[in-house]
N, C-alpha and C positions, 0 to 999 in steps of 0.2 A: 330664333338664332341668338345663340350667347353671345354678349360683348366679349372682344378680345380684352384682355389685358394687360398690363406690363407684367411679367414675371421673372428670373433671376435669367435665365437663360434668354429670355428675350431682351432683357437691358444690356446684359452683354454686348448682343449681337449689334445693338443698337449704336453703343458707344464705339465699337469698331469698327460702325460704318459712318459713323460722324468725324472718326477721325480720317477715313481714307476721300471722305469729302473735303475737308480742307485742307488735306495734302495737297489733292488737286487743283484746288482754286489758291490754294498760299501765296502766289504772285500775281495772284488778280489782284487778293487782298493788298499785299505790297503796294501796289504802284497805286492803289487810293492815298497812300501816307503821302501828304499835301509836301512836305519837307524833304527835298527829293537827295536828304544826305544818306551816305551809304550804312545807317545804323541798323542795330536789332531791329529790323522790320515786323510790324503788326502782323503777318501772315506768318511769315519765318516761325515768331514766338507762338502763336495761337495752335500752328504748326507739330508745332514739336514738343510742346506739353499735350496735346491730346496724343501725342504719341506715344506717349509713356505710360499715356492710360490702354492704349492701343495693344500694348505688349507685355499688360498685367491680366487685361481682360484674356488674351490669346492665351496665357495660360491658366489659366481659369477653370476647373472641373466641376461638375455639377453646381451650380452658383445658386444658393436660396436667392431674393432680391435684395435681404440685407445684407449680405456679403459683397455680391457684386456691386450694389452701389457706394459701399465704404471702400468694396477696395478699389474702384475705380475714384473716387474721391481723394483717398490715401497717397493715390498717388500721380493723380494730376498736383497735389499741392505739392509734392517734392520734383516736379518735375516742371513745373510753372517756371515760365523764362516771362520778361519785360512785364511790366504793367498788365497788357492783355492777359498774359497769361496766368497771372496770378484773379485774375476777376472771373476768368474762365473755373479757374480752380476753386474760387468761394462761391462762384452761383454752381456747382455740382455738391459743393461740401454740404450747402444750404440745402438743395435737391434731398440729400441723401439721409440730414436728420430728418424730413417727413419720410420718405419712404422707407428705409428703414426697421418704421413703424407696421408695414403691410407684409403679406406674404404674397398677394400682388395688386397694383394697384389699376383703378378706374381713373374715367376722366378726370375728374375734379380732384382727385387725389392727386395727380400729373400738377395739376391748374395751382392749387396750395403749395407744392413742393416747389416750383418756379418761383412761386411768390417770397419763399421762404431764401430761395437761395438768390433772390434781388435784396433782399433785407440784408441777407450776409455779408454779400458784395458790398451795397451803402457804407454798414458799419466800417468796413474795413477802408474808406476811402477817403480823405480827412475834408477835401472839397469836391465834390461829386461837382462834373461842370455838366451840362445840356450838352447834346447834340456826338454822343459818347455810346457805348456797348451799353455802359448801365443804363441809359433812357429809353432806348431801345429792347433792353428788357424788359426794363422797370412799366413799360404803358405795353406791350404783349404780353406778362404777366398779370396785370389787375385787369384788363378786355377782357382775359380765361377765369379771371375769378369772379368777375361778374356775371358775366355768362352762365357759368355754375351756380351763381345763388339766383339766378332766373331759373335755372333748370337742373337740376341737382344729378340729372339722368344721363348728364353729357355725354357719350363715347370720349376712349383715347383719341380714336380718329379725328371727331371734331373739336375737341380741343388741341391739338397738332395742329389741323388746319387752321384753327381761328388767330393759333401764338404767329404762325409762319406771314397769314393773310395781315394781321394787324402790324408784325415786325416791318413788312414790307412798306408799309405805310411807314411807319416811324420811321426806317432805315432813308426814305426819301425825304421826311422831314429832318434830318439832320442836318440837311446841306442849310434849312434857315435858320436852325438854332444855333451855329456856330460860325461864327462869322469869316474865318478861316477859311471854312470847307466852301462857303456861297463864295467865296471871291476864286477858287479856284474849279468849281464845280465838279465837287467830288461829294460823296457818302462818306461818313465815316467807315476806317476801315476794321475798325471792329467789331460794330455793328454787323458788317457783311460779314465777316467770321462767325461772328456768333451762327446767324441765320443760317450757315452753310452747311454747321457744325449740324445743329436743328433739321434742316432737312435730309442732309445724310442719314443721319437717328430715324427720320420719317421714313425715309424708304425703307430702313431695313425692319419699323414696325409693319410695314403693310408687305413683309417680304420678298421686297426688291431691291436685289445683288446688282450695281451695278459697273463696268469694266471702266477701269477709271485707269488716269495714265497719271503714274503717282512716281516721285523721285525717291531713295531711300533717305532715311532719315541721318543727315552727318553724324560722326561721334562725337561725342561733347569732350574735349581737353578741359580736367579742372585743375590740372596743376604742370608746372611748368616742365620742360623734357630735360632736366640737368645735364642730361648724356648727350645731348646736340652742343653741345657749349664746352668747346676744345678747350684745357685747359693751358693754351699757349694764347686762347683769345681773353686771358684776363689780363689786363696792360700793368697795373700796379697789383702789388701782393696783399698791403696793410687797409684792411679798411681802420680811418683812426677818427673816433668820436669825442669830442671833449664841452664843458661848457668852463668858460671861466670866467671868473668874477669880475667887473670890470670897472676896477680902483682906478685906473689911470682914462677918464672918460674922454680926455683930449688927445689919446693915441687914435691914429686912423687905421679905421676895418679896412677900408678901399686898399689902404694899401700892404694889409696881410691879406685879402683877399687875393691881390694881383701873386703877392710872394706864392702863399700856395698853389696858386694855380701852373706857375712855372714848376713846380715839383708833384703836381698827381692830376687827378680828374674827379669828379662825378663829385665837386666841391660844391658844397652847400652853403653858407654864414647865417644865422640871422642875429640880431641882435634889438636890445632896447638899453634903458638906461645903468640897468645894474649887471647883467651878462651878457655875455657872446657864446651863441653855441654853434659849433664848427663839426661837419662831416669833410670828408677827404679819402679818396685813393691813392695811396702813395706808397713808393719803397721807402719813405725816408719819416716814419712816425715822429721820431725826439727831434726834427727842426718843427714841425706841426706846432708839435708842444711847445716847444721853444718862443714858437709865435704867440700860442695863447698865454702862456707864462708875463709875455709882455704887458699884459691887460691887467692882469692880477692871477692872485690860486687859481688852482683848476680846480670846480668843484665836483666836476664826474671826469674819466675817462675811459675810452673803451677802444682796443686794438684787437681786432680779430684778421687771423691769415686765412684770408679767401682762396688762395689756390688748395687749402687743406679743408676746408668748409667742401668747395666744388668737389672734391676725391670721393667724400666721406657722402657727399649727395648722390652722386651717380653708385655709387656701392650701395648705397642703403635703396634704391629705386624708390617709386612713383606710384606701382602699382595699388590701385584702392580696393580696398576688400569689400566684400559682398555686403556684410553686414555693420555695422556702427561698431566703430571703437574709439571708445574714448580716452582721452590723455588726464589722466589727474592732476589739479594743478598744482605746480611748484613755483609758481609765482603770482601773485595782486592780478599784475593787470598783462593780457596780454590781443595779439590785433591781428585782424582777418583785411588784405585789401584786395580790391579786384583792379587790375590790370590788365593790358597787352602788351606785351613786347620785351625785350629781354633786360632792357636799360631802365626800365622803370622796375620791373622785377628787382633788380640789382637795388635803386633807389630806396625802395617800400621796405626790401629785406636789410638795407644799411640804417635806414631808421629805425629799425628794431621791430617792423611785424614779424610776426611769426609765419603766418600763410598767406602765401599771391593767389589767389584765385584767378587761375586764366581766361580772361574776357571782359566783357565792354565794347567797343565798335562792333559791328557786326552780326558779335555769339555774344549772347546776355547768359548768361551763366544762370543755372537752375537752383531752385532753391535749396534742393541738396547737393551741387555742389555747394554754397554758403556753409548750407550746413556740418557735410562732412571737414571745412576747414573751423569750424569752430569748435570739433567736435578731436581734432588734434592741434589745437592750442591750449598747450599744458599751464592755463590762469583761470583765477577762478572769477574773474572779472573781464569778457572780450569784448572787446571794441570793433565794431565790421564797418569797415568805410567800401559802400558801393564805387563811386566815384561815377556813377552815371544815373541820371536821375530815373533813366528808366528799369534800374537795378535795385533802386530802394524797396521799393513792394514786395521784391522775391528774401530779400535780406530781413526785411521786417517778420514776413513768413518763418522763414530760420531762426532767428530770435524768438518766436513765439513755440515753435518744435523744439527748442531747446531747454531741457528742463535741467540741466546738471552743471551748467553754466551761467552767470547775470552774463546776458548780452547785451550790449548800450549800441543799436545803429544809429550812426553820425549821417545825418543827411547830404553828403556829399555831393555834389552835381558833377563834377569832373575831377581832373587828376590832382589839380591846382591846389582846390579844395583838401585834395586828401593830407598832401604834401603840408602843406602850413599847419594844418591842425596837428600832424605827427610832431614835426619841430614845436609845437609850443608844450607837447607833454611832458608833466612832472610825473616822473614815480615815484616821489613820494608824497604827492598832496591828494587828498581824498577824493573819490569818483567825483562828487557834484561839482567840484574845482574845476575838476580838469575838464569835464563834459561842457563847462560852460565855457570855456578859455578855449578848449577846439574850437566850439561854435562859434564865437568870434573870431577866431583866429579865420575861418571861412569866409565869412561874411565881410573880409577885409577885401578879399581876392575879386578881380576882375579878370573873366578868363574868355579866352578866343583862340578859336583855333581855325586850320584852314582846312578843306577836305575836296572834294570834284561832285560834282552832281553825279548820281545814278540814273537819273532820269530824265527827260524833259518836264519841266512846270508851270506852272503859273500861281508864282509866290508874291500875294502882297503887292499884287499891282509890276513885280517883275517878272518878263520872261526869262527862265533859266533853261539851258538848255543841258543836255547830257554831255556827261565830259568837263563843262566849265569849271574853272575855280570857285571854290566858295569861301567865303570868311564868313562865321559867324562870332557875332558879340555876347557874352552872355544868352546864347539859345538862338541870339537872333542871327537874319540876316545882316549881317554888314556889307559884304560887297560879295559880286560876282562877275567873274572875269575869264577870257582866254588867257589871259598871261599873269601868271603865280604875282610876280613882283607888282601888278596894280591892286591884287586883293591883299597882299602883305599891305603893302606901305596904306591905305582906306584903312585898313584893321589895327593896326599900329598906333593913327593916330586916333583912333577911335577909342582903347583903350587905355592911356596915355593922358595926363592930365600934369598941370604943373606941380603939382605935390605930389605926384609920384615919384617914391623912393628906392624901388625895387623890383627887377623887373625878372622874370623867367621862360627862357627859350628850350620847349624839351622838342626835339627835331623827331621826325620818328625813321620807318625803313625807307629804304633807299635814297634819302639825303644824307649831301654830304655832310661833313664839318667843315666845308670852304664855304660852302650854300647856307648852314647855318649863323656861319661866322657874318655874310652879308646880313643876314636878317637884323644879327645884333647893331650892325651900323645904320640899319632901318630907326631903330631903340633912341640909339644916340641922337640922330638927326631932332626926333622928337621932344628930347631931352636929353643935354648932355650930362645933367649929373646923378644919372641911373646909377645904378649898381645891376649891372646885371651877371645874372649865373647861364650856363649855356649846359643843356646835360642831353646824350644823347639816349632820346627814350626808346626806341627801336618797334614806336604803336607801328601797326596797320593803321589803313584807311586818312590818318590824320598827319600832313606832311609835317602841319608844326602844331604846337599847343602850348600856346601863350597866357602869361599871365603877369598882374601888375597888382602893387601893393603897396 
């Protein structure tokens, strides 16, 4: 009896039943993530990049094996959401330059290719930690290659069973390699993806279809709906940007801050010893000026009419085309950010990005969305601030598919992060300048925000329950609570230090601005001589997002 082997139409079928296996288990996967906040969840993301290979394979006609594994490779990597999903997409990329090489392949051929596409994964991962998808590869991968240089004769069959038999082991050893997952008694949950990924593939190698109860895949929004956004809900007309010099160093900001703020909103300041650079929405641009004039020259200025931007938005539409188009660029330097919500949208766009990429909490945006916004930013130099750290992997991706562009990703961890580094840019001081003076300007920020548990957990020695409040401090836990105002005020003073100078309240949906306005006297109590700005960011999932400077 002949071995079976992998062949084009058999990997096909294989990779679209890997994916309708972790459709189905995608919220088993979930509720293993130890951190029970409502983010891009590990199953969601693993989820919905094998979907996108799911529905390249689907239309797929005659498939050699090099075809179908490139293109199923091709386009996991443009469709790789969160960290998982991007390690899903480099251990298939890896997969497919061995096989590739076959017109079909054997055991051991399968057993090298795994091997190859854990190598892939590694490189791409700057600290590979234990107790992770990669280690759980990485030791079912070398078990199948070993095996094979014992017996060169392996089946596909037994090499499937030996990755699945040995994964399960590892998958169970994770819970002691990560200290994290043993105190809450979980598996890692990408580990369990991967495997599920795996044995859905295994069924449909030994020709078993099986009836699986799968949700459809959401649509992925990559750019924001300008046409939802009445143009009677923009409050002020002028957005007015200026820096000016700042000759007169004993004039006080605090109190062109307070003036401005009585005349517009979405008021930014920062300053240091030689300028002030000031954002504002106002009907009233030349007292703006007026203000900064006080300090000294203005050395930039910028007044654009936002109810005439919004018009010319919704008439030009959203819709994204099928295939790449690129914008030539007509400027140095120009910036990709990811966001949610419509007030930060507003924000990112008044600092001068050119593209919002819609997501973070919840939708981690794929890597071509990244890409397709980098790809109509008319510079020949973009800057892509993820602003969530499990957005960096898919942006890095992007930057690396982008060949007609220098793309510089700024490691951003949150919104905070993004915000500081935009304010410190110079357009006219050279890439390495400014790459370096974002990065600091980051690394200055302390950021916390407050969100509710999705789940019940056992975090770190507390129990959390679904529903609760949560504050987290830089990643972590800070507090958790049934009542918002005990996890504000723990979180507050947590980030809050006597040398802090500067503080930032972005509120998101369904708070008020009475509700945020309390929080700022949360600010004060901690320190009365804050500076603080108050912007309403309109996120999901995060009622506020805090930061200090």
């Amino acid at each position: 009896m002949n071995e079976q082997k992998i062949t084009g139409s058999l990997f096909q079928r294989m990779v679209i039943e890997g994916a309708l296996a972790i459709a189905e288990k995608k919220e088993a996967a979930n509720e293993l993530n130890v951190f029970p906040v409502p983010d891009g969840d590990t199953g969601t993301n693993m989820y919905m990049t094998m979907h996108a290979a799911q529905e390249e394979m689907e239309r797929l006609t005659e498939p050699t094996l090099r075809k179908a594994v490139d293109q199923t490779a091709s386009a996991l990597l443009r469709g790789a959401r969160g960290n998982s999903g991007v390690i899903l997409s480099l251990l298939f990329r890896g997969m497919a330059k061995k096989l590739r090489e076959k017109e079909e392949a054997g055991g051991c051929d399968f057993a090298l290719a795994l091997r190859e596409g854990v190598d892939t994964a590694y490189k791409a991962v700057m600290k590979p930690a234990e107790g992770t998808i990669l280690t759980v590869t990485r030791v079912s991968a070398q078990h199948a290659v070993e095996l094979c240089q014992a017996d060169p004769q392996l089946s596909v069959e037994q090499v499937f069973s030996a990755v699945l038999e040995r994964g399960q082991t590892a998958l169970q050893e994770t819970m002691s390699q990560n200290p994290v997952l043993e105190k809450a008694g979980v598996v890692d949950a990408g580990g369990f993806g991967f495997l599920t990924i795996f044995e859905g593939m295994f069924d449909a190698f030994r020709g078993i279809h099986k009836e699986r109860v799968i949700e459809e895949a959401p649509a992925a929004k990559s750019t924001a709906d300008f046409s939802a956004i009445a143009d009677e809900d923009i409050t002020f007309t002028y957005c007015t940007e200026f820096i000016a010099e700042r000759k007169d160093k004993a004039r006080n900001v605090g109190r062109m801050r307070s003036l401005l703020s009585e005349i517009g909103d979405s008021l930014v300041v920062v300053e240091d010893d030689d300028i002030v650079k000031v954002h504002v929405h106002t009907d009233q641009p030349n007292k703006a000026l007026e203000e900064g004039l006080k300090f000294g020259p203005l050395l930039t200025v910028k007044i654009e009419n936002m109810r005439q931007q919004h018009t010319a938005k919704v008439i030009e539409g959203t819709v994204a085309p099928e295939h790449r188009e690129i914008c030539p660029p007509e400027k140095k330097y120009g910036f990709v950010c990811v966001a949610a919500g419509d007030g930060l949208h507003t924000v990112f766009t008044d600092l001068g990005c050119d593209q919002v990429v819609q997501g973070g909490q919840t939708m981690n945006p794929s890597t071509e969305d990244i890409l397709r916004a980098v790809d109509q930013t008319p510079a020949e130099i973009v800057y892509v601030f993820p602003n969530n750290k499990n957005i960096i992997m898919a942006a890095q991706q992007a930057a690396a598919l982008c060949e007609d562009k220098q793309v510089v990703v700024m490691p951003s961890k949150n919104i905070p992060q993004g915000i500081s580094a935009m304010l410190v840019f110079d357009a006219d001081a050279e890439q390495e300048d400014n790459t370096a003076a974002m990065n600091e300007a980051m690394e200055a920020v302390r950021a916390g925000q407050v969100t509710y548990a999705a789940r019940n957990s056992d975090f770190d020695g507390k129990k959390i329950k679904e529903g609760e409040y949560l504050g987290l401090c830089e990643g972590k836990l800070a507090a958790n609570s049934k009542r918002q105002h005990d996890v504000l005020k723990k979180l507050i003073r947590e980030l809050v230090s006597a040398d802090s100078t500067f503080a930032t309240i972005i509120y998101g949906e369904g708070v008020t601005e009475e509700e945020a306005a309390k929080v700022e006297e949360l600010f004060r109590k901690e320190n009365h001589d804050l500076e603080i700005t108050v912007i309403h960011g309109g996120q999901p999932v995060y009622y506020y997002i805090l930061s200090v400077e």
